[in-house]
C-alpha positions in Angstrom: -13.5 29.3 -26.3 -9.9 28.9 -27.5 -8.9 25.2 -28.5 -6.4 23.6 -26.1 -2.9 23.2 -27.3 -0.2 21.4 -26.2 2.9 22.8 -25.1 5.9 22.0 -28.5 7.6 18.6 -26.5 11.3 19.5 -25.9 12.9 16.7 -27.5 15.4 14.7 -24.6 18.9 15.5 -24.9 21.1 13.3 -27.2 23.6 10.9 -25.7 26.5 11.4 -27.7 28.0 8.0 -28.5 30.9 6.5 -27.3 34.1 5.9 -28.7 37.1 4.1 -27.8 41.0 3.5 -29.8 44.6 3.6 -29.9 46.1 6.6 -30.1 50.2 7.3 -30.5 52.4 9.8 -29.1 55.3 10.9 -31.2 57.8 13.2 -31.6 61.1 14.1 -31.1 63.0 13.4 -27.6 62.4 15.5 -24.7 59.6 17.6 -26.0 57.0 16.4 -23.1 55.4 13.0 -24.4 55.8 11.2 -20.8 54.5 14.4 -19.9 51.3 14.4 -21.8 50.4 10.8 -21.0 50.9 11.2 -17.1 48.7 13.9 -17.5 46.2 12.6 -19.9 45.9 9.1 -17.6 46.0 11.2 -14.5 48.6 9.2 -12.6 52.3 8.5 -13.5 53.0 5.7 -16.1 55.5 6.8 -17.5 58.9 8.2 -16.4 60.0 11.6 -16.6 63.4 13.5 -17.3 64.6 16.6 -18.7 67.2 14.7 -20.3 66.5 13.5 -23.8 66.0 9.9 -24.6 64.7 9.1 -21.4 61.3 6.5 -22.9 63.2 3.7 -24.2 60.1 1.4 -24.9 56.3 1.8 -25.9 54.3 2.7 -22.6 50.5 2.3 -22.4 48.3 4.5 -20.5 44.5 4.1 -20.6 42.4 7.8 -20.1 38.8 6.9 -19.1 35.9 9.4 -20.2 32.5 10.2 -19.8 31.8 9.5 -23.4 34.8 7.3 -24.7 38.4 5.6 -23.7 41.5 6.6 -25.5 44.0 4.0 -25.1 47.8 6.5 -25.4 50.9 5.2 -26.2 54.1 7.0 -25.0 56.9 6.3 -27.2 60.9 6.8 -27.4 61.8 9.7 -29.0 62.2 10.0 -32.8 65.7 10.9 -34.4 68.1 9.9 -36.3 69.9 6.7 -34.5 73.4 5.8 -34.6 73.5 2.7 -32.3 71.2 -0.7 -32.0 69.7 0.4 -29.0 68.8 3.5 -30.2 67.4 2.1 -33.6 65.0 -0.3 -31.6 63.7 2.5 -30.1 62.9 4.4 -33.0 61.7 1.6 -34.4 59.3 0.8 -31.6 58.1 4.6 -32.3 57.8 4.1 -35.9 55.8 0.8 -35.4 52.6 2.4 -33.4 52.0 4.7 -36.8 50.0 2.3 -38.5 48.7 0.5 -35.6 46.5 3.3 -34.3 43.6 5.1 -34.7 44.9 8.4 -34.2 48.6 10.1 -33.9 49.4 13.2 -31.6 52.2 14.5 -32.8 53.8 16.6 -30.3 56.4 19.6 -31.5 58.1 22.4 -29.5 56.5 26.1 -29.8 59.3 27.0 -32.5 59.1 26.8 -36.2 59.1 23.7 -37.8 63.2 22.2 -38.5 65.0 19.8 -40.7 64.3 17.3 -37.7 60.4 18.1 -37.7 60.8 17.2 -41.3 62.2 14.8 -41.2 59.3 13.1 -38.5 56.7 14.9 -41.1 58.2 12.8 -43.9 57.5 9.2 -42.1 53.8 10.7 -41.1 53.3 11.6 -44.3 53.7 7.7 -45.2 50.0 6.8 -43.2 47.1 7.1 -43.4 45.8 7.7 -40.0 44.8 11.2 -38.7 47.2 13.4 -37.0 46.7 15.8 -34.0 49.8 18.6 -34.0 50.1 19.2 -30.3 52.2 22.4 -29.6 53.1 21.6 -26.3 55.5 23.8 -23.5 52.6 27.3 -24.3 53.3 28.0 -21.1 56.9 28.9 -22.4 56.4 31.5 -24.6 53.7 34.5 -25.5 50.3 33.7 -26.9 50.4 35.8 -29.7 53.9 34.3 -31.2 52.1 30.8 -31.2 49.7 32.1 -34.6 52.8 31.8 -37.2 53.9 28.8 -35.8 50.3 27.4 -36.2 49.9 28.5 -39.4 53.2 27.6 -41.1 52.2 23.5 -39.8 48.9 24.7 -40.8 49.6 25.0 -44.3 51.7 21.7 -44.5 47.7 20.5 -44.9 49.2 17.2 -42.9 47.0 17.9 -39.6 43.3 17.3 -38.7 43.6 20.0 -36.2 46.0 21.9 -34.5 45.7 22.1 -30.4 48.1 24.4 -28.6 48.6 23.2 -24.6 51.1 22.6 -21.5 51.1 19.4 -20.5 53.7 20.5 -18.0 50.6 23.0 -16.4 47.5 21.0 -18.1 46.8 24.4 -19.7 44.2 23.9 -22.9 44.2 19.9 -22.2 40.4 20.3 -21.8 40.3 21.0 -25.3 42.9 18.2 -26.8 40.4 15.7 -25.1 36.9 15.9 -27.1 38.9 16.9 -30.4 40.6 14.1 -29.9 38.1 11.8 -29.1 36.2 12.9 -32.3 39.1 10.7 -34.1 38.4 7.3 -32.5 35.9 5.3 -33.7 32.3 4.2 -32.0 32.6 1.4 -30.0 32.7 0.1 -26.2 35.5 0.4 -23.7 38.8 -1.3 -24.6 40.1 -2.1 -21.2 37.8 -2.3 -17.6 38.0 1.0 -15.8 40.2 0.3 -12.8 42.9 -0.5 -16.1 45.7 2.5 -16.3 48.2 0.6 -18.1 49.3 -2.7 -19.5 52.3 -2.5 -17.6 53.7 -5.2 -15.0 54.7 -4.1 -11.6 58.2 -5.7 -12.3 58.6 -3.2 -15.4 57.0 -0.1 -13.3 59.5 -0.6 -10.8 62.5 -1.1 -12.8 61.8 2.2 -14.5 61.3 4.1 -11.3 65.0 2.8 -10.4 65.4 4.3 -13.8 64.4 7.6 -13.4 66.1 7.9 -10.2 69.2 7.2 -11.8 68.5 9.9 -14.6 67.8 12.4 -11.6 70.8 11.6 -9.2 73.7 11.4 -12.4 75.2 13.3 -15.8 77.2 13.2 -18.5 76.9 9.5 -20.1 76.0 7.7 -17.0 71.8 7.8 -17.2 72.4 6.7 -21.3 74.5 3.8 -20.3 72.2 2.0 -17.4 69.8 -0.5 -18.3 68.4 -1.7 -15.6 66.9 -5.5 -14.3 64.6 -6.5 -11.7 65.9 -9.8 -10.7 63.7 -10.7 -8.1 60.0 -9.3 -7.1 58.3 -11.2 -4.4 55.6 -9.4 -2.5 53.8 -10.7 0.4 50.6 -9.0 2.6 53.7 -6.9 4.7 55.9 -5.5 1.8 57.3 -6.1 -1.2 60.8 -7.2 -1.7 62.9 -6.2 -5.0 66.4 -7.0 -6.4 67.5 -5.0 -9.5 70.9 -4.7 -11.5 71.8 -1.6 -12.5 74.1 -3.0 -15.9 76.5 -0.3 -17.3 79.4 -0.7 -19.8 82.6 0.4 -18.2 84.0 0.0 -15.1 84.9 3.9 -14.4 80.8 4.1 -15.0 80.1 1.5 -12.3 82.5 3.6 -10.1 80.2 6.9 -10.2 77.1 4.6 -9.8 78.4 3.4 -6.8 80.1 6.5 -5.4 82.4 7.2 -2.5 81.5 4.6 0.1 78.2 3.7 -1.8 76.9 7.2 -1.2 75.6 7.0 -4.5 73.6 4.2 -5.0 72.2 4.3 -1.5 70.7 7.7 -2.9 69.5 6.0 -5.8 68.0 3.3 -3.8 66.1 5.9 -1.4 64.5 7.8 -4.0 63.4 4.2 -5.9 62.3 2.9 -3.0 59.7 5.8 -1.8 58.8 6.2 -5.3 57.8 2.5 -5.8 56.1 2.6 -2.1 54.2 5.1 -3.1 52.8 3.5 -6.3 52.3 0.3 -5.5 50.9 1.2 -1.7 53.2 -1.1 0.6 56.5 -0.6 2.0 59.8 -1.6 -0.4 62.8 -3.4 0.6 64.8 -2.6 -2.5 68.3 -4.1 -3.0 70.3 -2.6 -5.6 73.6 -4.3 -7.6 76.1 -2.5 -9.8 77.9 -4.9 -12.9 79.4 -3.9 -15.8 78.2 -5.0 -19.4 80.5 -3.7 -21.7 78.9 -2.1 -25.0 75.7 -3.2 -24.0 73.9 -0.6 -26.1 75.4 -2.5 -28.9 74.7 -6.1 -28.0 71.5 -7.0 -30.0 71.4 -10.0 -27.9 71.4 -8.3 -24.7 68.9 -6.0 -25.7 66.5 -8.4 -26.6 66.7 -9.9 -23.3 66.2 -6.2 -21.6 63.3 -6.2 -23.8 64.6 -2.4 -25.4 62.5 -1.3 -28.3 59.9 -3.8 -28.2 56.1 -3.2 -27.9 56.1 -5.4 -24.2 
């Protein structure tokens, strides 16, 4: 008779661990960082244009996992800057390098320039690990994306190199775990209803923002800085006053347009934005006033609150 043997146990699956941390988004302007976040958080934190320059301070967006939280920061675009405001914003950037467990740093699917360099130089400075993100794939041909890989590659800067549109979400299923591997072990950062640190107040004023970016050219979107004077919500809506400040009075002119044709647009487009966000109707009221050099006035911009963490 043949001695009884047990079946070999299958041993139960492993639970990978979880991890949770800080991670940066840099690079230069207008090559898809609001993008990325929006699409990473899965809900719009951060506003979008395809003008450059558009993120003026450091936006928070929390991602919630399976398996970990990645806490993103969306910041102003890196380049060389000429005026205060500008500098602050750069300076908010720069700040988030050594205050985070990880850094995506997001480039264009072209060969690395004097500006890339220039970035590269200032990452080379910390110690944290960097992510090159190659983002806008959907843009070009797969097989031209190998020398640009390999010639950031063999700058031996990068902990890996992830290809992806955040524009489409295309390869953003593999950014996340590689990602992830970065942070350390460690429970969730922020309660999982959290998407970002941001107050209703500043959420609204960057809508009116955006809308401004969307509905003008030339200088105007670069020249508006915009204040919520007044928020007071009750159970039936939520009432807003804002000031839209630019710096010369011609400016305030195109803002307004020909029989306020201009701002009401504005105001439309902010208004069914912020409804939809926040979930109630908006009475928005919107003001034009000039504040001249404002982009220059380190006072004032400390007041706006341009270039700091919030």
């Amino acid at each position: 008779m043949s001695p009884v043997v047990d079946p070999p146990s299958i041993p139960p699956a492993k639970t990978p661990p979880h991890r949770a941390g800080f991670v940066a988004i840099v690079g230069r302007p207008n090559v898809g960082k609001s993008t990325l976040m929006n699409r990473l958080v899965g809900q719009k934190v951060s506003i979008v244009s395809e003008k450059p320059q558009t993120t003026r301070n450091r936006i928070m967006g929390v991602c919630h996992l399976a398996y970990g939280q990645m806490v993103f920061f969306d910041t102003p675009g890196l380049h060389h800057a000429d005026i205060p405001l500008n500098r602050k914003m750069v300076q908010a950037a720069l700040s988030c390098l050594r205050e985070v467990d990880l850094i995506l740093y997001l480039v264009e699917p072209t060969p690395p320039s004097d500006a890339n360099r220039w970035i590269e130089a200032r990452l080379h400075r910390v110690e944290t690990p960097k992510i090159l993100v190659v983002n806008k794939m959907d843009l070009v041909h797969a097989t031209s994306l190998l020398p640009i890989l390999d010639a950031y590659h063999r700058q031996g800067l990068y902990a890996d190199l992830v290809p992806l549109s955040a524009k489409t979400g295309d390869n953003l299923s593999r950014l996340l775990p590689v990602a992830l591997a970065h942070l350390p072990e460690g429970a969730p950062l922020f309660p999982e209803d959290t998407l970002t640190d941001q107050p209703t107040r500043f959420l609204a004023s960057e809508i009116i923002r955006e809308k401004v970016i969307e509905q003008t050219r030339q200088e105007i979107p670069y020249a508006v800085a915009v204040e919520v004077e007044a928020f007071q919500e009750t159970d039936a809506r939520i009432t807003i006053r804002a000031i839209l400040f630019v710096e010369r009075d011609s400016q305030k002119g195109v803002l307004i347009g020909r029989q306020g044709r201009m701002l009401k647009e504005i105001g439309t487009h902010a208004r069914e934005a912020i409804a939809a966000l926040l979930g109630k109707p908006i009475f928005l009221g919107l003001w034009v006033k000039v504040k001249r050099e404002w982009r220059r006035d380190d006072a004032f911009l400390k007041q706006m609150g341009y270039g700091s963490t919030r």
